[in-house]
N, C-alpha and C positions, 0 to 999 in steps of 0.2 A: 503390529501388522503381521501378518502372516505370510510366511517363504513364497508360500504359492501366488498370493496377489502381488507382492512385490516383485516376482518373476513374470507378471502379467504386463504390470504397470511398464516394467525394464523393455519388456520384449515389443510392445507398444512403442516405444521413446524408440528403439533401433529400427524400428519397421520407417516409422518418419523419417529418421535420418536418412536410412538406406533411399530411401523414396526421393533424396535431394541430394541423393549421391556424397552422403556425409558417411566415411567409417569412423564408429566408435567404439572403444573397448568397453566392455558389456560389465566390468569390474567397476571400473571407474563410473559409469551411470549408475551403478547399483546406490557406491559412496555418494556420490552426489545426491540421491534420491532421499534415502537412509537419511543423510545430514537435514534435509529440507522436514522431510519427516518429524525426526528430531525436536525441529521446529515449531510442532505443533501445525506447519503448513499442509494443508489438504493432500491425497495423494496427485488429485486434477492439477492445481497448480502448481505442485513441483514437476511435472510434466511439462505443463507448459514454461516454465522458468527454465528447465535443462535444453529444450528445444531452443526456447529463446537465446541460450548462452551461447551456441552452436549456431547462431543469424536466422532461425526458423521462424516465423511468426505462425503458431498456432489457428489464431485463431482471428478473425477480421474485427478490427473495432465497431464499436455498436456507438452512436451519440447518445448520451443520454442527460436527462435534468436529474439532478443530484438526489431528490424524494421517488426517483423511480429506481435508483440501484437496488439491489436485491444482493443475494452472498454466492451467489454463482458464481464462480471464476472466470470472467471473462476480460477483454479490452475494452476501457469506455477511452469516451472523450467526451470532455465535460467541460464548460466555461461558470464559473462564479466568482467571489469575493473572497479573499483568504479573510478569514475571521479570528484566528491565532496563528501564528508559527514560531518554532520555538528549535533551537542547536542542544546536539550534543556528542560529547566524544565517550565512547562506548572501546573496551580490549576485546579481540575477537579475534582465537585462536594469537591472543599475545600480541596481535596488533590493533593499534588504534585506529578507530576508524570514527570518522564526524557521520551523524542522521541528522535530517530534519524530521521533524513531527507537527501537525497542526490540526487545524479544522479549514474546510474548504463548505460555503452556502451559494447557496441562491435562493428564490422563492418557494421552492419547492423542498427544502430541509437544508438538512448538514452532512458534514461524516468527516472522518479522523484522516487525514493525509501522512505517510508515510516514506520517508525518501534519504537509503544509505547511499554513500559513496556518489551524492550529487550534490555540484555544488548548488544551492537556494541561495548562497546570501543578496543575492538581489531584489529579493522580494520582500515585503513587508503587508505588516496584518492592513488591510484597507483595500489592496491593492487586488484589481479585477483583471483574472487569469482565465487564459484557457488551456486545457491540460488535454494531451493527443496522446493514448498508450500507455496508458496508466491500467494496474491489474486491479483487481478488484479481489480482494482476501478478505477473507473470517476469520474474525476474534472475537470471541468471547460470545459468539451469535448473531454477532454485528459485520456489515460490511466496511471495509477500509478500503482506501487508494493508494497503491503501492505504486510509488513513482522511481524508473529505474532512466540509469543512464540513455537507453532506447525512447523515454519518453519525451515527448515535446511539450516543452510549457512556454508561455509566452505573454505576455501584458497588452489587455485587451484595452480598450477606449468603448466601456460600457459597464451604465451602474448596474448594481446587484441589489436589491433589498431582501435581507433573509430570513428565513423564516428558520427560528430554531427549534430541531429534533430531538426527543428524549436520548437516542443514540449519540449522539454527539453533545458533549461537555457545554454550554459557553461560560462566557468568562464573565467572574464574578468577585464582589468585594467580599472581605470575609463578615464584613456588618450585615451585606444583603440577602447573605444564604438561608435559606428556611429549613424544614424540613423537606425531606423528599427531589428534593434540589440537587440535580447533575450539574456539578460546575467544575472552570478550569478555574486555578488559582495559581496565582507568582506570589512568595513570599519568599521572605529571608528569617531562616530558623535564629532564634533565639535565645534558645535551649534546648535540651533534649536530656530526656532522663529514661 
């Protein structure tokens, strides 16, 4: 990315602050941005992610049914069916830190859920959630649900029947895979050469 957009993007993020009577050192946003960057994260959402770390909320949540997400960055609130969820502990900058990762449906598709440094383990694959402040990020051309400590999740009392989306994985046996077949798989390696 280029000095001049990233001195755009910076001078943006301190105009917000200022606007909420937040001082921030303009060094420190830069690193922060750069890092998200880094990341392959869009320049919009590390905006709103450094806003967010400072208590700003960007941008207003929009409700939405899960086949109508788009790769915009925005806040949804969404209710469906976790359809996988899966742990793991990842080094990052030397420390460990636990994510969850899944797939979240409802009638209207799927999409990959995404959640560091929050605990999920109360949750399991069946179980019908609603999810309040969740970001919405691209990967790979697809949208994801980036669930941050800020967000609200919560176990609903309503079923989901889902309909699944080329974007999103489901989970499959390794007998039942075809060709052309996006599937999640659990398996335990049994060699490797």
């Amino acid at each position: 990315m280029e000095k001049e957009q990233v001195a755009l993007h910076i001078e943006k993020i301190k105009r917000a602050l200022e606007n909420e009577g937040i001082e921030a050192n303009e060094e420190v946003l830069r690193k922060d941005f750069l890092r998200y960057i880094d990341f392959d994260i869009s320049p919009d959402e590390a905006e709103m992610r450094i806003l967010r770390k400072h208590g700003i909320t960007p941008r207003d949540t929009v409700r939405k049914k899960i086949g109508e997400i788009g790769t915009e960055p925005i806040s949804v609130s969404v209710r469906g069916r976790i359809v996988s969820i899966n742990s793991a502990v990842s080094t990052v900058d030397g420390e460990e830190r636990k994510r969850y990762y899944g797939i979240l449906g409802d009638e209207t598709g799927t999409i990959p859920f995404g959640a560091w440094d929050v605990d999920l383990s109360g949750f399991s694959k069946g179980d019908s959630v609603e999810i309040d402040g969740a970001f919405i990020r691209e990967w790979n051309g697809n949208p994801q649900l980036r669930i941050s400590r800020r967000t609200r999740i919560e176990k609903i009392d309503e079923e989901f029947s889902v309909k699944f989306s080329p974007r999103a994985a489901e989970e499959a046996k390794l007998a039942d895979i075809a060709d052309g077949d996006r599937v999640s798989i659990k398996a335990r390696i049994l060699s490797l050469e």
